[in-house]
N, C-alpha and C positions, 0 to 999 in steps of 0.2 A: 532534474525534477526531484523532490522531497517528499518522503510521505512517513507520516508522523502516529502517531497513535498517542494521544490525550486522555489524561484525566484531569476530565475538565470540573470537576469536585473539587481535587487539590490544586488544581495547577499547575501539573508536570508533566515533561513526557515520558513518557513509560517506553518506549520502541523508537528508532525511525530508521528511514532507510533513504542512500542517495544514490541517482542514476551513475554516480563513477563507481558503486558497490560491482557492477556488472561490468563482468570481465572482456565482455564476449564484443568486441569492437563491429563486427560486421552484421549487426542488428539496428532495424531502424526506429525510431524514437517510439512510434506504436509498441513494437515487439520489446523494447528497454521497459516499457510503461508497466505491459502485463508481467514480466517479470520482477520487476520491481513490488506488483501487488502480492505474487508469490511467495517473495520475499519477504515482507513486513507479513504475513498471513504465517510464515514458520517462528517468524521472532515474535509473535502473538501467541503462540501454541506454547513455545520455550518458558511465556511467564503466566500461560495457565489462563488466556483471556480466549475466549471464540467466539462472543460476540461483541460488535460494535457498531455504533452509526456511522453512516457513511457521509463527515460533511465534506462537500466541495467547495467549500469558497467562494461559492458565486460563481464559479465556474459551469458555463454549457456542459453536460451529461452526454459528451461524445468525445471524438478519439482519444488522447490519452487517457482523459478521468475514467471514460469506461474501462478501456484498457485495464487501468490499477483497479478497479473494482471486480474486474470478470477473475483478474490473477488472482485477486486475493480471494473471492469468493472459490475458487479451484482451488486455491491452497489451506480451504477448509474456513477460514471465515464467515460467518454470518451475521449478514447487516436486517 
């Protein structure tokens, strides 16, 4: 899983972060998810960004996508 953080003004990515960043092998793809939002929510704080929209892709608003939304909103984000 891939989570990205855009600026979609310029066309770049400013952040991102991959489920192999996470060390911790005996966690299951929910628990990889939410850390992963945690994740990308410190490397957002590091270039001075705390808020952002949250898009999913088209993606259903359940297990994983919440997962990286609830981390990253825990790790100080606001969508």
């Amino acid at each position: 899983m891939f989570v990205q953080l855009i600026d979609d003004v310029k066309g770049e990515t400013l952040a991102s972060v991959d489920g192999k960043e996470i060390k911790e092998k005996d966690k299951t793809k929910l628990e990889i998810a939410g850390l992963l939002g945690k994740l990308i929510a410190d490397k957002a704080g590091k270039i001075k960004i705390k808020r952002v929209v949250f898009d999913r892709g088209g993606y259903k608003y359940h297990g994983r996508v919440k997962a990286v939304a609830d981390g990253a909103r825990e790790g100080g984000l606001e969508f």
